[in-house]
C-alpha positions in Angstrom: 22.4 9.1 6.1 23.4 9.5 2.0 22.7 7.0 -0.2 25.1 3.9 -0.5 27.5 4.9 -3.4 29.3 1.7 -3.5 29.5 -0.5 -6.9 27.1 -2.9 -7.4 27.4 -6.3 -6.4 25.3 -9.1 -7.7 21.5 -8.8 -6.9 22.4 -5.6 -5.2 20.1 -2.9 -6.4 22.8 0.2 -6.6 22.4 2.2 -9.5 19.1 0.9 -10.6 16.3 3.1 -11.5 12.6 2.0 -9.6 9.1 3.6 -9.6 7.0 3.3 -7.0 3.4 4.0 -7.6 1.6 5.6 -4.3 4.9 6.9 -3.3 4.0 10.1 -1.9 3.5 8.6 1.7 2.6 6.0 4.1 3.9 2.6 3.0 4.6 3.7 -0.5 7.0 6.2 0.7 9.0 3.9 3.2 9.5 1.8 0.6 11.1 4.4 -1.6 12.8 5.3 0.9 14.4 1.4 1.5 15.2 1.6 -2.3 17.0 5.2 -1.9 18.9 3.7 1.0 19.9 0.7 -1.6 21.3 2.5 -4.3 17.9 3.5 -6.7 17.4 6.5 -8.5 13.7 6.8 -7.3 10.7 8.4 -9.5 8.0 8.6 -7.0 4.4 8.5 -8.8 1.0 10.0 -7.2 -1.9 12.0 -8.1 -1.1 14.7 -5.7 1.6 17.6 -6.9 1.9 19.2 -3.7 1.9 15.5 -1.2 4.7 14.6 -4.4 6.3 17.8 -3.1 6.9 16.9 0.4 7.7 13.6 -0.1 11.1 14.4 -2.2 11.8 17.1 0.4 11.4 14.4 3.3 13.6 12.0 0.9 15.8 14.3 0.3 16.5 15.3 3.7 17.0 11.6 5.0 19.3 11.3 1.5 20.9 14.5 0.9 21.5 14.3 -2.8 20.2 11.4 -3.1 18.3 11.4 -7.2 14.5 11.6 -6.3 12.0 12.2 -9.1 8.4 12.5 -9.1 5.9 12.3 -11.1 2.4 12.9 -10.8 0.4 9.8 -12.1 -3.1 8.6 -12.0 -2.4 5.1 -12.2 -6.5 4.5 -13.1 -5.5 5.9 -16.6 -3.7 3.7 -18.6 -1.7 6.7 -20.9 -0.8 8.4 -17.7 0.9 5.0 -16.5 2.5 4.6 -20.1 3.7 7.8 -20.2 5.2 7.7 -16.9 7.5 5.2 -18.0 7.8 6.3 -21.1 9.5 9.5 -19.3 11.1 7.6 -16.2 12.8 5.3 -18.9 14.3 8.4 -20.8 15.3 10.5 -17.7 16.7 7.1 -16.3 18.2 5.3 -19.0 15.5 2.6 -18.0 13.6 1.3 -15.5 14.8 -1.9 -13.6 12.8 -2.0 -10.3 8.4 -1.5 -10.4 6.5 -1.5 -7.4 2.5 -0.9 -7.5 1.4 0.3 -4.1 -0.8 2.5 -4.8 -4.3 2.3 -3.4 -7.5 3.5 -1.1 -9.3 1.3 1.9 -12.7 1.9 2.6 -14.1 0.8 5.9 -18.4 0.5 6.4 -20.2 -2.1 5.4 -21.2 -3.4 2.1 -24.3 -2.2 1.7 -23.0 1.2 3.0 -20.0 1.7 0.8 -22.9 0.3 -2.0 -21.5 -0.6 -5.9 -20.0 2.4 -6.5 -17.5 1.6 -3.8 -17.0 -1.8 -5.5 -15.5 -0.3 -8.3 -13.8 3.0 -7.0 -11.8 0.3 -5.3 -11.3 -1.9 -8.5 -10.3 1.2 -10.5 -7.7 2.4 -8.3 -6.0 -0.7 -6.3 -6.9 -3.5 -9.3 -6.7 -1.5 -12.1 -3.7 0.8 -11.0 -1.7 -2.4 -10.7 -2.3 -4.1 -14.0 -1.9 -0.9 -15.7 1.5 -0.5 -13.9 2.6 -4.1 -14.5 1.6 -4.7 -18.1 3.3 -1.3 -18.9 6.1 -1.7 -16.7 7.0 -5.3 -18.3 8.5 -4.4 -21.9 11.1 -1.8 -19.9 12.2 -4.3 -16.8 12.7 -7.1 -20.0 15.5 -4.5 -21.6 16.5 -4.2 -18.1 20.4 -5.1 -18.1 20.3 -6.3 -13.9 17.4 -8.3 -14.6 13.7 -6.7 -14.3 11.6 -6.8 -11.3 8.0 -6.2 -10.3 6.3 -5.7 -7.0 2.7 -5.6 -6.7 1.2 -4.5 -3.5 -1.6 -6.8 -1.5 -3.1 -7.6 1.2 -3.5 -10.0 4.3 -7.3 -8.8 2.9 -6.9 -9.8 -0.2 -6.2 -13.9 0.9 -9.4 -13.5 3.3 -12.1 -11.9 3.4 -12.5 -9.0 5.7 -15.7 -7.4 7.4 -16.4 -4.1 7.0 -13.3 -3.8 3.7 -15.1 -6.3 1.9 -14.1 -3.2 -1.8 -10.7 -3.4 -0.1 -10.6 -7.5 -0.3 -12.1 -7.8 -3.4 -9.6 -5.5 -5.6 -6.3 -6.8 -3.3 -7.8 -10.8 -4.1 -7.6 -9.4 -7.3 -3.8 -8.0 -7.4 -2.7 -11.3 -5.4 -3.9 -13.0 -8.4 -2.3 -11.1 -11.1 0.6 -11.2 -9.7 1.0 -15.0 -9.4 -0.2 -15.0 -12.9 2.6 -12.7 -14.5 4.8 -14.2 -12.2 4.7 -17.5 -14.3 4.4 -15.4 -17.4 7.6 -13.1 -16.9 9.8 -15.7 -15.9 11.1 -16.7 -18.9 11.8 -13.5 -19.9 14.6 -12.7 -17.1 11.7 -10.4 -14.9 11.0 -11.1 -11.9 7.3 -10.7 -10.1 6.9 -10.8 -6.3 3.1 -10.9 -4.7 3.2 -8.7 -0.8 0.6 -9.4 1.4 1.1 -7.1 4.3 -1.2 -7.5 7.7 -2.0 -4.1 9.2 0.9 -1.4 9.7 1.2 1.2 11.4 1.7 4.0 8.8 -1.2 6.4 9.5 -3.2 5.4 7.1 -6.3 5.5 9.1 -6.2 9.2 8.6 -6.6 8.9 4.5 -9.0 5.6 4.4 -12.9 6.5 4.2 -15.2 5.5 6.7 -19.4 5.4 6.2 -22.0 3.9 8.1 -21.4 4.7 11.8 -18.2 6.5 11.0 -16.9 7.2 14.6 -17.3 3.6 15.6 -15.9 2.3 12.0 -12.7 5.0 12.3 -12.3 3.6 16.2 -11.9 -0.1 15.5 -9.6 0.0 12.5 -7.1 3.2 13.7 -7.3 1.2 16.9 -5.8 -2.1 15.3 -3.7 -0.6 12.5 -1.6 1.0 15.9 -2.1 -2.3 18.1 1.3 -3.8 18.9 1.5 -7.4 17.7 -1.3 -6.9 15.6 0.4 -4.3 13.6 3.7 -4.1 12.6 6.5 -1.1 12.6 6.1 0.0 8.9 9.6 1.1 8.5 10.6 -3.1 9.0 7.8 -3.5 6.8 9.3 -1.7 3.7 12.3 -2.9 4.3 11.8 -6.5 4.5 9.5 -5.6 1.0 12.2 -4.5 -0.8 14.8 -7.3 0.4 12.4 -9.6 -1.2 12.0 -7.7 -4.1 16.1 -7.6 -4.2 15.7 -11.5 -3.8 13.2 -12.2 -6.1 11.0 -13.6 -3.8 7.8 -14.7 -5.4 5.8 -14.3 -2.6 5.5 -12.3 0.9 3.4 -12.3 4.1 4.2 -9.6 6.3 2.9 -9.9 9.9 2.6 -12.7 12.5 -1.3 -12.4 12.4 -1.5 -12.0 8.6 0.6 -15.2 7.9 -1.3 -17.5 10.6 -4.6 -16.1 9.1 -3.6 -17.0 5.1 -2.7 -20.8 6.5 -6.3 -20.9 8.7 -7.8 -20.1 5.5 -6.3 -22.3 3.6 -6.4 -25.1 5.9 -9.8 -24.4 7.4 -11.7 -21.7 5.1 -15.4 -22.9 6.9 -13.9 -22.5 10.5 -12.5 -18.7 9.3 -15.8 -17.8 7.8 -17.1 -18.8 11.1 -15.2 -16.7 13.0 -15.3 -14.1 10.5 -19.1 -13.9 11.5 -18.5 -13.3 15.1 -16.3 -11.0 14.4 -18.5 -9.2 12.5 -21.2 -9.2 14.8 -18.9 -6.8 16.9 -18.5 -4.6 14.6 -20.7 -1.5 14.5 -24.0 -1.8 12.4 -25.0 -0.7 8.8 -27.1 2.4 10.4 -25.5 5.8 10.2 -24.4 7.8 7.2 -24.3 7.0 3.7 -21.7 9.5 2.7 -17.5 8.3 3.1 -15.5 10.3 4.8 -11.5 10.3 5.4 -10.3 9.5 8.6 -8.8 12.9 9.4 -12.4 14.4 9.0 -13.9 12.0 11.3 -13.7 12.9 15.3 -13.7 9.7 17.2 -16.0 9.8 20.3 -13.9 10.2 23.7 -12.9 7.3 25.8 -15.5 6.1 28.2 -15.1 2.0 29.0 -11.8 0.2 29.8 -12.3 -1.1 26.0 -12.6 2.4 24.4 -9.8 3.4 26.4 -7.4 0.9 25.3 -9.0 1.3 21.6 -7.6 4.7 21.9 -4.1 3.6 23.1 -3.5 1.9 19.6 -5.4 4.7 17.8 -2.4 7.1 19.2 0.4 4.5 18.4 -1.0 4.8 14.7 -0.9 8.4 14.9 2.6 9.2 15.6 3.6 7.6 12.4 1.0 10.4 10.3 3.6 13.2 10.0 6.8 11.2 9.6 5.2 9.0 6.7 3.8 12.5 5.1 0.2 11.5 6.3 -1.3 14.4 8.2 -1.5 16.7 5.0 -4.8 16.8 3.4 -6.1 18.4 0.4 -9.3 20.0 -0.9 -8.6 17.9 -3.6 -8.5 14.9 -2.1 -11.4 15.7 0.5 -13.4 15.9 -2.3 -12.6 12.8 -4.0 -10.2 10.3 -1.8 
């Protein structure tokens, strides 16, 4: 289905330009895809040239002639963000729409995934969204529709989780910056919504890293990121993302699970690290292997128990979303260094 060529009506987002950081797939792509569907001319930004590639194709495909741009973009370095807009501003006569999703999730725990971990994730999820937002605010302030900003969190970030402990602390992090310029951009006519989403099902077991006792680790989460009722379809996800961002919505909880845990935290925050604890006693131990490893290099032990079996069922829920959401591809590149 084209994109919508009508004229744009009030807080309708036809004929704006948006970047989406972490565009190439998963989430990040969906969302792109919500904004194509809306009317954007769409620069998708990543670190990969070739995962860039396919993801325009796929876009394009879905959106036949549909403007698609990429850009590849390490959003750790501040001059590559800067000169992404920078070009995305010139190409585009501006940029009106921003949203920061890029990011990496690394399941073991803390002691496996050590200080290094710590601060792989703050580079790439904390770091990647202040650089995008503080260069991104300057171009949505000329913005003639009004500028808005979209920075990506987490149901992890509000709580603490076992076993993604790098993962909370960056998206804790974001949740907070974005509340922050929130209050800041407001007076300049910008906009600034915070996304918490719970788990999705958008494949992205198959590019998080797993240490420790990898098999185990790469069981439990691929098993609830494709639970039904624990997860949620990441196609609704994006698109009720970007109708908040349309609104400008200053905040978003995406998930059932996800909103009932931010209120028990709030409400109760000794009672949830309580049952945080027993949750983490069933999760596997710290033995195993020091070195991470991405889910699509990890081979999950076959299903024995009724349990296993049924962890397995959600695993392969999560896995038919891999190829349609430009998952399954995986480069020596990013092997190397997810």
């Amino acid at each position: 289905m084209p994109a919508t060529l009508s004229p744009r009506a009030p807080g309708s987002l036809h004929g704006l330009s948006a970047v989406v950081t972490g565009g190439s797939r998963g989430l990040g792509l969906l969302i792109a895809d919500q904004l194509v569907r809306r009317g954007c001319t769409v620069t998708l930004a990543a670190r990969d040239t070739a995962e860039l590639e396919r993801a325009a194709e796929l876009l394009q495909q879905r959106h036949p002639g549909a403007p698609v741009r990429t850009a590849v973009t390490d959003v750790r370095d501040k001059e590559d963000v800067a000169e992404l807009l920078r070009r995305t501003a010139a190409a585009c006569g501006g940029v009106d729409v921003v949203v920061a999703n890029a990011g990496i999730i690394q399941v073991a725990p803390a002691e496996a995934v050590g200080a290094a971990g710590f601060e792989s994730a703050m580079s790439t999820i904390f770091d990647g969204a202040l650089h995008t937002g503080l260069e991104a605010l300057p171009y949505l302030r000329e913005s003639r529709a009004g500028g808005r900003l979209a920075l990506i969190g987490s149901v992890g970030g509000l709580l603490a989780v076992p076993h993604l402990l790098p993962y909370s602390c960056a998206k804790a992090a974001v949740g907070a910056l974005a509340e922050g310029l929130h209050v800041e951009a407001a007076r300049d006519g910008v906009s600034v919504t915070a996304v918490h989403p719970g788990l999705m099902r958008t494949g992205s077991h198959l590019h998080a890293v797993f240490g420790g006792d990898r098999r185990r680790e790469f069981a439990w989460f691929s098993a609830l990121a494709g639970t039904p009722l624990v997860s949620m379809d990441a196609q609704r996800a994006a698109d009720r993302i970007v109708t908040a961002v349309q609104r400008r919505r200053v905040r978003l909880v995406l998930t059932p699970a996800a909103r009932a845990a931010d209120k028990a935290h709030g409400l109760a925050p000794v009672l949830t690290a309580r049952l945080s604890h027993v949750v983490n006693t069933l999760l596997p131990s710290p033995d195993g292997e020091p070195e991470l490893r991405p889910g699509i290099d990890v081979e999950p032990d076959r299903p024995r128990t009724f349990g296993e079996r049924l962890r397995s069922l959600g695993s392969a829920l999560n896995d038919r979303a891999d190829r349609a959401y430009n998952e399954r591809h995986h480069t020596a590149q990013e092997r190397a260094h997810p």
